[in-house]
Structures are given as C-alpha cells and as structure tokens.
N, C-alpha and C positions, 0 to 999 in steps of 0.2 A: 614356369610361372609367368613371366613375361608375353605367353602367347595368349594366356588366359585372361591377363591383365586388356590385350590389345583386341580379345574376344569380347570382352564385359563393355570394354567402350565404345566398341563398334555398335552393338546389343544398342546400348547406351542413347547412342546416337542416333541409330535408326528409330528410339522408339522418340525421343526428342522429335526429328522429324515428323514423325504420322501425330504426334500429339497435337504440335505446331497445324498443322494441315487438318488435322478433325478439329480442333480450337476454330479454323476459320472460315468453316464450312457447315458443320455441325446447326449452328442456329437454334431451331425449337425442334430439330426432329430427333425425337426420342432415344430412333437406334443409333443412331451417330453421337449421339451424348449418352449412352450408356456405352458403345463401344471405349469412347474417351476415358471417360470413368475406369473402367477394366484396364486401359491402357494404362492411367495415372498410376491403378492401384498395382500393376504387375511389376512398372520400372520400380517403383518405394520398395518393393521385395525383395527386385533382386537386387537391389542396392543394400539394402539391410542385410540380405545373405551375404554378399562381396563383404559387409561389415564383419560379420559374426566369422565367414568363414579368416579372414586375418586375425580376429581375436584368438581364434580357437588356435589360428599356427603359431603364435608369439606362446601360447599357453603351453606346446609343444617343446619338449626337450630333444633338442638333436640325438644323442645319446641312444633316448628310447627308440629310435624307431629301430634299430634292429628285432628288438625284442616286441613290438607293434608288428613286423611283417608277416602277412602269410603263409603258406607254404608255397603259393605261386610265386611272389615274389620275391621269396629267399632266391629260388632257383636260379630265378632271371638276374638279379645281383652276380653270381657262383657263375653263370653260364653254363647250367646243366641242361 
C-alpha cells in the first residue's frame, strides 16, 4: 500500500506541476486552456478514486478476504 500511496503523489505532484506551468503560459490559447481543464478535471478523479478506493478498504472485513480470493490467488498464498 505504501508504494501506491508514494505512486498517487508523485502522480499528484507531477500533475500540480504541468497545471502550475499551463496556468502560466496558457493565456487566451484555446488548446493550452482546454488541455488545462482535462488536467484539472483528471487530478479531481483520481483523487476522488484514491477517496472511494480507502472507503471501500475500511468497508472490507480482513476476515473475508479469504473467501473474496480467486483461484489465482489462493495458490499463490499456498505456494502451489
């Protein structure tokens, strides 16, 4: 989890960056403030995913996941 965590805000951060930098160059031209826009509107996603996808694991019972596993990953548990 923690690499995922350090994936999401690198992600993160790199899109802060180009936002940062199409904010200050952008001006009146159209494609560079529609790219912006797509930029703005793709970090609010995956941030809301990062959101949704924590809710959904606290909503998760440790317990269940054995009976959640497929049959790939029974095996790989087993080491067969």
């Amino acid at each position: 989890m923690i690499s995922q965590e350090i994936t999401i805000d690198k992600l993160i951060a790199d899109m802060d960056q180009q936002i940062e930098i199409l904010t200050a160059i952008a001006g009146d031209n159209a494609i560079l403030t529609e790219q912006l826009r797509l930029l703005l509107e793709a970090r609010e996603l995956i941030l809301n995913q990062e959101l949704e996808i924590e809710r959904l694991g606290e909503l998760i019972d440790p317990d269940d996941f054995g009976d959640r596993l497929t049959i790939v990953d029974r095996r790989g548990e087993t080491g067969e």
